[in-house]
C-alpha positions in Angstrom: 7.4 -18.8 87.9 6.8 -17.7 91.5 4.5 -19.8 94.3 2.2 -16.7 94.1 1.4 -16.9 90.7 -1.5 -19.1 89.4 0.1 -21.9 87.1 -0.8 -23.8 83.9 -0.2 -27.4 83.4 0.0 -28.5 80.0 -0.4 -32.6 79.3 0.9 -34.3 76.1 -0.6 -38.3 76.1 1.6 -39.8 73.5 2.9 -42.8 72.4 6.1 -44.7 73.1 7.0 -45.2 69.4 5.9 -41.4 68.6 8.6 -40.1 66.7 9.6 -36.3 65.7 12.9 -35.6 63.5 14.1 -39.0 64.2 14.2 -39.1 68.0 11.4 -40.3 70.7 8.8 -37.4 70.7 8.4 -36.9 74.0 12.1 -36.2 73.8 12.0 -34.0 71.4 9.2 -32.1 73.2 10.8 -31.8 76.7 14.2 -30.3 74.9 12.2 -28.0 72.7 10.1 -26.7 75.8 13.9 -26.4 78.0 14.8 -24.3 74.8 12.0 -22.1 74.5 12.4 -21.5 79.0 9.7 -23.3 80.0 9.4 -23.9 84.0 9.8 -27.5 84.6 8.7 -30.5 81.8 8.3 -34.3 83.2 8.2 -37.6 81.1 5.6 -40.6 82.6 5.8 -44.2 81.4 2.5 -45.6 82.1 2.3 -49.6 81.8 -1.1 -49.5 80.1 -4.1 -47.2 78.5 -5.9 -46.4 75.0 -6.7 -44.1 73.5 -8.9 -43.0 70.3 -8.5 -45.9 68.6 -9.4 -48.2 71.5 -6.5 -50.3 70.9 -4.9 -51.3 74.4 -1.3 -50.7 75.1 0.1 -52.5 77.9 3.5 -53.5 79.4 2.8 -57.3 79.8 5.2 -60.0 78.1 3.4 -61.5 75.5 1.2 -58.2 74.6 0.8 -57.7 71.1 2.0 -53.7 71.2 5.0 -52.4 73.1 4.2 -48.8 72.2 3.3 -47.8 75.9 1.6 -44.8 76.4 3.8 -41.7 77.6 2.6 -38.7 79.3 4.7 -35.3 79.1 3.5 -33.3 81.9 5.1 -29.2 81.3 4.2 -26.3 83.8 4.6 -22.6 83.6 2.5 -19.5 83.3 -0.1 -19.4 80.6 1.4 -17.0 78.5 4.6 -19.6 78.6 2.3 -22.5 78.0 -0.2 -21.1 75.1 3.0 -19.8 73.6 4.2 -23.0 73.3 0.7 -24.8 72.1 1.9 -23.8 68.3 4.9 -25.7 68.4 3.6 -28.5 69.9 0.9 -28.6 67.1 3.7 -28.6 64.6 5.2 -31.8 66.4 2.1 -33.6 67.2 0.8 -36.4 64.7 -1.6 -38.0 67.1 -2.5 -38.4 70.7 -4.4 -35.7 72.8 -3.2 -32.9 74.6 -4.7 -30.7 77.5 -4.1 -27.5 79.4 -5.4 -27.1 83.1 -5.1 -24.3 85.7 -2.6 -25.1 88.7 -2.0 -23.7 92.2 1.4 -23.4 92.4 2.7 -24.2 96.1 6.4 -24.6 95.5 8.8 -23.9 92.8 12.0 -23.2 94.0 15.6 -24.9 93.3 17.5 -27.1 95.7 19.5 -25.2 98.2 23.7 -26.4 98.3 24.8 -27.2 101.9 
């Protein structure tokens, strides 16, 4: 993906206890998009939210749920990103899913000194 390009950012809101082939989901969605070459993919632990269900999930000690929300956060071109929308369906029980445009300003490995 180059800075000049106009970017796509693709946002999974899951849950912590979200589960696909017997690992974490949000795992299995980061190494499925780093298989199929997507640009970048980054995992978020939020310490509260809710979702459809109204049902808070929070990080507090005595909360009833410990199934914090997560949000997988994947960016690329749009052909990259719809491309991978089927698999994602495929993976995805529950939770909510969104795909904005981007200006990308940077992309662009670390430089060894």
């Amino acid at each position: 993906m180059d800075t000049t390009e106009e970017g796509y950012l693709l946002r999974i809101y899951i849950g912590e206890s979200d589960r696909w082939e017997h690992q974490p989901l949000y795992e299995a969605i980061v190494k499925e998009a780093r298989r199929q070459g997507l640009a970048g993919a980054t995992v978020l632990r939020a310490s509260m939210g809710y979702g459809m269900q109204s049902r808070l999930h929070t990080a507090k000690l005595l909360a009833l749920s410990s199934d914090l929300p997560i949000l997988v956060e994947i960016a690329d071109r749009k052909e990259k990103i719809e491309g991978f929308l089927a698999t994602l369906e495929e993976m995805m029980d529950g939770g909510l899913a969104t795909v904005e445009k981007v200006r990308v300003i940077r992309y662009r490995g670390h430089s060894r000194r």
